[in-house]
C-alpha positions as CSV (number, residue, x, y, z in Angstrom):
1,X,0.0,0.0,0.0
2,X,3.1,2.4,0.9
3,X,4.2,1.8,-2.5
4,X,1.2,2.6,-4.2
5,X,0.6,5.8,-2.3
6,X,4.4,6.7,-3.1
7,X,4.4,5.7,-6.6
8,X,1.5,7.7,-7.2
9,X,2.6,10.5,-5.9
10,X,5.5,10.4,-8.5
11,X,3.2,9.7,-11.1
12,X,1.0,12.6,-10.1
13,X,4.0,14.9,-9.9
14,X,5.7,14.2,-13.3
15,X,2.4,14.6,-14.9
16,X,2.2,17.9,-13.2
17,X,5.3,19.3,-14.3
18,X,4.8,18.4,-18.0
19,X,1.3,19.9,-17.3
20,X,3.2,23.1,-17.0
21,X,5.5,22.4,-19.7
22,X,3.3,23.0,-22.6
23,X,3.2,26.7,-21.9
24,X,6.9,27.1,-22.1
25,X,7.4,25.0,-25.2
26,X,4.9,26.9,-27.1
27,X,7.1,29.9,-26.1
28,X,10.8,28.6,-26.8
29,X,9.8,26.6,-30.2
30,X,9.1,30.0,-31.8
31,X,12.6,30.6,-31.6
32,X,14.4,27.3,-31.4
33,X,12.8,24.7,-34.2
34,X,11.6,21.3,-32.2
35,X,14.8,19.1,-33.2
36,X,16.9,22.0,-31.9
37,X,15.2,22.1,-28.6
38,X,14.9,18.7,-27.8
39,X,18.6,18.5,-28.3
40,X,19.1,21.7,-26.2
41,X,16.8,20.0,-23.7
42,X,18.9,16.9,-23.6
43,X,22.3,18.8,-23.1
44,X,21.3,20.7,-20.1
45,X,19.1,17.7,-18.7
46,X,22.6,15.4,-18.8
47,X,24.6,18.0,-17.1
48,X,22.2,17.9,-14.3
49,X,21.8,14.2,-14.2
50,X,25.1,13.8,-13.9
51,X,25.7,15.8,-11.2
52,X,23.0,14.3,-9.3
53,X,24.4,10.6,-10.0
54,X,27.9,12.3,-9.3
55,X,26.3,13.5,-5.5
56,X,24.5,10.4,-5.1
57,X,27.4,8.1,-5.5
58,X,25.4,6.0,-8.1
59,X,26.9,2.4,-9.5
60,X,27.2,3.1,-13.2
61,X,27.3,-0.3,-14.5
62,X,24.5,-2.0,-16.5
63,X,24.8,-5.5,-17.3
64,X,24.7,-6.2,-21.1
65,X,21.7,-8.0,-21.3
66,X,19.9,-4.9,-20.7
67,X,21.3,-2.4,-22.9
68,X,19.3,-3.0,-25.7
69,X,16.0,-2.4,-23.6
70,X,17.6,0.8,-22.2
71,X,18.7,1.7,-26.3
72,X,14.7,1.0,-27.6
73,X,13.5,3.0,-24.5
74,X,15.6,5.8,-25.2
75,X,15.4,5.8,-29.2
76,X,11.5,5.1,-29.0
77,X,10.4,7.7,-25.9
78,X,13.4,9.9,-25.6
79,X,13.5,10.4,-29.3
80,X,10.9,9.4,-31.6
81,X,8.5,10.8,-28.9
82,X,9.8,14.1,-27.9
83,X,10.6,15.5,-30.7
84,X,7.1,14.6,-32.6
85,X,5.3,16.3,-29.5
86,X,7.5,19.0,-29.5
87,X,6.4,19.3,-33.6
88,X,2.8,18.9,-32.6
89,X,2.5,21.1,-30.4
90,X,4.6,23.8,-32.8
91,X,2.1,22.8,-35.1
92,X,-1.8,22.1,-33.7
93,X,-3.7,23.5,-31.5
94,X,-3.5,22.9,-27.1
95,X,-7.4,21.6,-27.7
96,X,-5.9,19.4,-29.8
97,X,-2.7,18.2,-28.3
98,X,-4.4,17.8,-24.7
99,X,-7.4,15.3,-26.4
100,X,-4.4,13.5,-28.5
101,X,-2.5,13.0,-25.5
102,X,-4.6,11.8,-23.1
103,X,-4.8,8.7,-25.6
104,X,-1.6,7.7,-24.3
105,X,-3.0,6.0,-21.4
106,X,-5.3,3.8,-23.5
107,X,-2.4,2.2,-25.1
108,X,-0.5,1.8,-22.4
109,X,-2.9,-0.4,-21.3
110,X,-3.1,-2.2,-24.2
111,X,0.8,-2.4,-24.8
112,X,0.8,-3.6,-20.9
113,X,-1.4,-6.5,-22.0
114,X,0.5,-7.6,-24.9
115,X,3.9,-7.2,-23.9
116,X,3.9,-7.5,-20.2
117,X,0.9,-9.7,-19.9
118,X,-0.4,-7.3,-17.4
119,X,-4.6,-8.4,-17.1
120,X,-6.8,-5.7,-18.0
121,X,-9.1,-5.6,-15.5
122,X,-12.9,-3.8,-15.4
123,X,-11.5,-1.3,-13.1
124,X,-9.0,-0.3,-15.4
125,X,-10.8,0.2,-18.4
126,X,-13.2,1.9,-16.2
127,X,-10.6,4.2,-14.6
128,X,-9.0,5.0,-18.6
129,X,-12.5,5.8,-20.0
130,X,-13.8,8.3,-17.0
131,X,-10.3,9.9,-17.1
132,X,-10.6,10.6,-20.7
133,X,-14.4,11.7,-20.9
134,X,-12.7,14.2,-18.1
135,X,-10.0,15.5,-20.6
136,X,-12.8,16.2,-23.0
137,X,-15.0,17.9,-21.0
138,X,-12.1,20.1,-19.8
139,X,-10.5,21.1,-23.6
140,X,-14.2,20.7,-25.3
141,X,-14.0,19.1,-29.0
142,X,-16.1,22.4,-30.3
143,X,-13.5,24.7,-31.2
144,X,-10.5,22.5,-32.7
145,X,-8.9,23.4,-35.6
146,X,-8.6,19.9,-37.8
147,X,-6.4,21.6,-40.5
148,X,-3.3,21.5,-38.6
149,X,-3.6,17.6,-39.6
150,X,0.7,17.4,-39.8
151,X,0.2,18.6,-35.8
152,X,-2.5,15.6,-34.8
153,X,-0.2,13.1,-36.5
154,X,2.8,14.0,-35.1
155,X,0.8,14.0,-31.6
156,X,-0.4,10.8,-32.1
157,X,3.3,8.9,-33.0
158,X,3.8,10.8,-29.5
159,X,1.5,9.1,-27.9
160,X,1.4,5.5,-29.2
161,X,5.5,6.0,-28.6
162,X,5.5,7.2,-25.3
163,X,2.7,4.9,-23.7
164,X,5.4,1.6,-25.4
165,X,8.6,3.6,-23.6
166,X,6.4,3.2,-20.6
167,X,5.7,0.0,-21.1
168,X,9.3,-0.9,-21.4
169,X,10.6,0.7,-18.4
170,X,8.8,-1.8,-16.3
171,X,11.2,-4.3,-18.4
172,X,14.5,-3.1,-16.0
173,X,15.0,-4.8,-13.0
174,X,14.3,-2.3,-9.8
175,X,17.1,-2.8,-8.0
176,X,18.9,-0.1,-11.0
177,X,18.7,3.4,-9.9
178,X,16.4,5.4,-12.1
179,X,19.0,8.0,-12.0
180,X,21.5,5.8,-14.2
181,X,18.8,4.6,-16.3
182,X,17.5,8.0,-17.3
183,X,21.1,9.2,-17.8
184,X,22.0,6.6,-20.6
185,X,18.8,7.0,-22.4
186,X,19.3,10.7,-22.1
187,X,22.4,10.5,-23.4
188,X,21.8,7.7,-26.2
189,X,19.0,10.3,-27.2
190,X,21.7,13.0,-27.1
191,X,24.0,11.1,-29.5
192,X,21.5,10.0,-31.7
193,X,20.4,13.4,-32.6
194,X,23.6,15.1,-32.6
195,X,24.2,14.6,-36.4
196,X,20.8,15.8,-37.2
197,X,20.9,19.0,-35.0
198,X,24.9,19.8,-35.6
199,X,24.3,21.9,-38.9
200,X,21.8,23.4,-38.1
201,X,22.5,25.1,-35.0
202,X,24.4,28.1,-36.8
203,X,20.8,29.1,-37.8
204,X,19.6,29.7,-34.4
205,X,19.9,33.5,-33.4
206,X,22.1,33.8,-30.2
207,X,20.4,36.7,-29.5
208,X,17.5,35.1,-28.7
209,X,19.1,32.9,-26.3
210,X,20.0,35.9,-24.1
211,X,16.2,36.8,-23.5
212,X,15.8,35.4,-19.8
213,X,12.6,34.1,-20.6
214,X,14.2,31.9,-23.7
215,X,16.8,30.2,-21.4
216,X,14.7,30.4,-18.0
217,X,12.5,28.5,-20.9
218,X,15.3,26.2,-21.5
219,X,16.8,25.4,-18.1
220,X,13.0,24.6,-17.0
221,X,12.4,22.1,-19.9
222,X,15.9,20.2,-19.3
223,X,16.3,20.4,-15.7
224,X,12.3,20.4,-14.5
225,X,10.5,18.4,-17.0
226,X,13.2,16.3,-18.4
227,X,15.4,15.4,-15.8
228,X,13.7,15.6,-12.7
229,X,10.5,14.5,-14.3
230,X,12.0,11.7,-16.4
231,X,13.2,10.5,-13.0
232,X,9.3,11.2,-10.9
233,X,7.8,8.9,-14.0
234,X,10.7,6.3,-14.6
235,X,10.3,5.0,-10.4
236,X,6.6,5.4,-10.5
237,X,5.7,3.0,-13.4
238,X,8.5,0.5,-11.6
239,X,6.4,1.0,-8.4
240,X,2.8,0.4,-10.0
241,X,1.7,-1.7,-13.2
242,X,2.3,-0.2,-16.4
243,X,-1.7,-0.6,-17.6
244,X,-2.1,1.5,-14.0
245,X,0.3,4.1,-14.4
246,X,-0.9,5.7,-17.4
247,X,-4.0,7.1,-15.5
248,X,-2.4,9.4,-13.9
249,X,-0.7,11.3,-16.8
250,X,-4.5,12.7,-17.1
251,X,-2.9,15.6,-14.6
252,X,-1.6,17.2,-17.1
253,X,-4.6,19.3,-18.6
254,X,-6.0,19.7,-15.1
255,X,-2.6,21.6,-14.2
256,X,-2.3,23.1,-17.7
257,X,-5.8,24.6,-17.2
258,X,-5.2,26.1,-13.8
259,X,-1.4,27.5,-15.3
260,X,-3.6,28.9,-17.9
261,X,-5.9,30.6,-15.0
262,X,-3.4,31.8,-12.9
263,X,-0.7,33.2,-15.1
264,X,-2.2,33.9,-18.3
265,X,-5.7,34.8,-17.2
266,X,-7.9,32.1,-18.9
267,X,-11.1,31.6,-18.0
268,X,-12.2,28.4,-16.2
269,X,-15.8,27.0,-17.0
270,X,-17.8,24.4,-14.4
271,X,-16.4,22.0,-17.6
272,X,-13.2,22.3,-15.8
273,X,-14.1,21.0,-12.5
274,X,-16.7,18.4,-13.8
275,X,-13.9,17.0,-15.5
276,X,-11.2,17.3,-13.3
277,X,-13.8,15.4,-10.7
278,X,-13.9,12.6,-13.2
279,X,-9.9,12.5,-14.1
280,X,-9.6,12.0,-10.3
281,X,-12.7,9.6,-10.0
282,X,-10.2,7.2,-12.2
283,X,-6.9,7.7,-10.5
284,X,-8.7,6.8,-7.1
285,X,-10.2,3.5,-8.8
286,X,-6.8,2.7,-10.2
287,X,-5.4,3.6,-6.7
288,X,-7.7,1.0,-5.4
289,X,-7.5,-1.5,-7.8
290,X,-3.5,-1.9,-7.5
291,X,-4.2,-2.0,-3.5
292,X,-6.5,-4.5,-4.1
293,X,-4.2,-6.3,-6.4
294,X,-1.5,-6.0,-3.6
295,X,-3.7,-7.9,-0.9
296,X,-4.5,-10.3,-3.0
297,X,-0.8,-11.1,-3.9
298,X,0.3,-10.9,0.0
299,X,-2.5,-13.6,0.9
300,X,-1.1,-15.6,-2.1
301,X,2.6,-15.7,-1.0
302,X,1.3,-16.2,2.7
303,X,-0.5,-19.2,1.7
């Protein structure tokens, strides 16, 4: 039950921090295209990383077999993921990329089932569905502009990419840090898009990277929502079932909203709060479900 509580709370807060993290991309991708950024992202995000390991006293070492788990994880969700959200977000509307997002839960559960054999139980599928009617009524589906097709696509390979990285994860053994983990698939991601990024830095105005709110942009997206919440969502997912997990990245339009209303001075509807009621309706069955799940596995080893 401790672990559930805890790894919830991890879950809750990475979701909260990319919540925020919309905002800032929006404003940094004007200036710095989404290859560029992720790239950026990735740079500062290792620096920090590996001080943290460096404090820590971390064991470095992975064992072979696991490399190649640690390589798809990193090519398919640090990568392939990233950047296409970063490009559909550039491109589509938030309506949009919140409702194309909060798919990613839905296949998690599915990818749980096929790869990891995880059962999909009614409580689940319960939990997904009220979490996403509760996304809808939040963004609404009245007002979103279908033209920037390029935009939904791109936020759909995000989201059918991200939920299998998830998925993955729960493939390495616990007893590795998350730290070392999320270092080597930052850094795999870093090399892998080095050669694309490399020319085309020259084209970025350095100007623009003196305006505090560009690189207060960039030292929030690599050390806040990549590092730190990399880390928050890697240990959660370990600490809960995959098919679970996903539920709670529903936080993030309930804490883009509210951003939205306290900084910018959007308007909040009673859509908001219905909604936000039903998103936490299905983390709270989910909550209970992997309790229950917990009991039941305690009285089986006891037996």
């Amino acid at each position: 039950m401790k672990n559930t509580l805890i790894g919830s709370l991890y879950l809750i807060l990475a979701s909260s921090i990319w919540g925020g993290m919309y905002v800032v991309v929006k404003i940094v991708v004007a200036v710095i295209p989404p290859l560029e950024l992720v790239w950026i992202r990735y740079l500062i995000a290792l620096v920090a990383l590996v001080i943290i390991g460096l404090v820590t006293r971390q064991n470095w070492r992975i064992k072979r077999r696991h490399l190649g788990i640690i390589i798809a994880i990193a090519i398919i969700g640090y990568v392939i993921s990233i950047v296409t959200q970063e490009t559909g977000t550039m491109l589509s509307t938030a309506q949009m990329g919140a409702i194309i997002t909060s798919t990613t839960p839905a296949f998690m559960v599915l990818f749980a089932s096929l790869i990891l054999k995880e059962r999909l139980t009614l409580k689940k599928a319960i939990s997904v569905s009220l979490a996403t009617i509760g996304v809808i009524t939040i963004v609404g589906i009245d007002d979103i502009d279908m033209s920037s097709m390029l935009g939904g696509i791109s936020l759909i390979i995000a989201a059918l990419t991200w939920a299998l990285m998830s998925v993955l994860i729960k493939r390495i053994p616990s007893d590795y840090s998350q730290i070392v983990i999320t270092t080597y698939a930052t850094l795999i991601a870093f090399v892998v898009l080095t050669p694309f990024v490399i020319p085309k830095l020259s084209q970025i105005d350095s100007n623009d990277l003196t305006n505090p709110t560009i690189w207060g942009g960039l030292i929030y997206l690599g050390v806040i929502s990549t590092s730190i919440a990399f880390l928050l969502w890697n240990r959660g997912l370990q600490m809960l079932s995959a098919s679970s997990g996903g539920v709670f990245f529903f936080f993030q339009p309930i804490v883009g909203t509210l951003l939205g209303w306290l900084i910018l001075g959007e308007t909040i509807s009673i859509t908001f709060w219905i909604g936000s009621i039903l998103i936490l309706l299905g983390v709270l069955l989910v909550i209970k479900d992997r309790q229950e799940e917990q009991k039941h596995s305690n009285l089986s080893l006891s037996q």
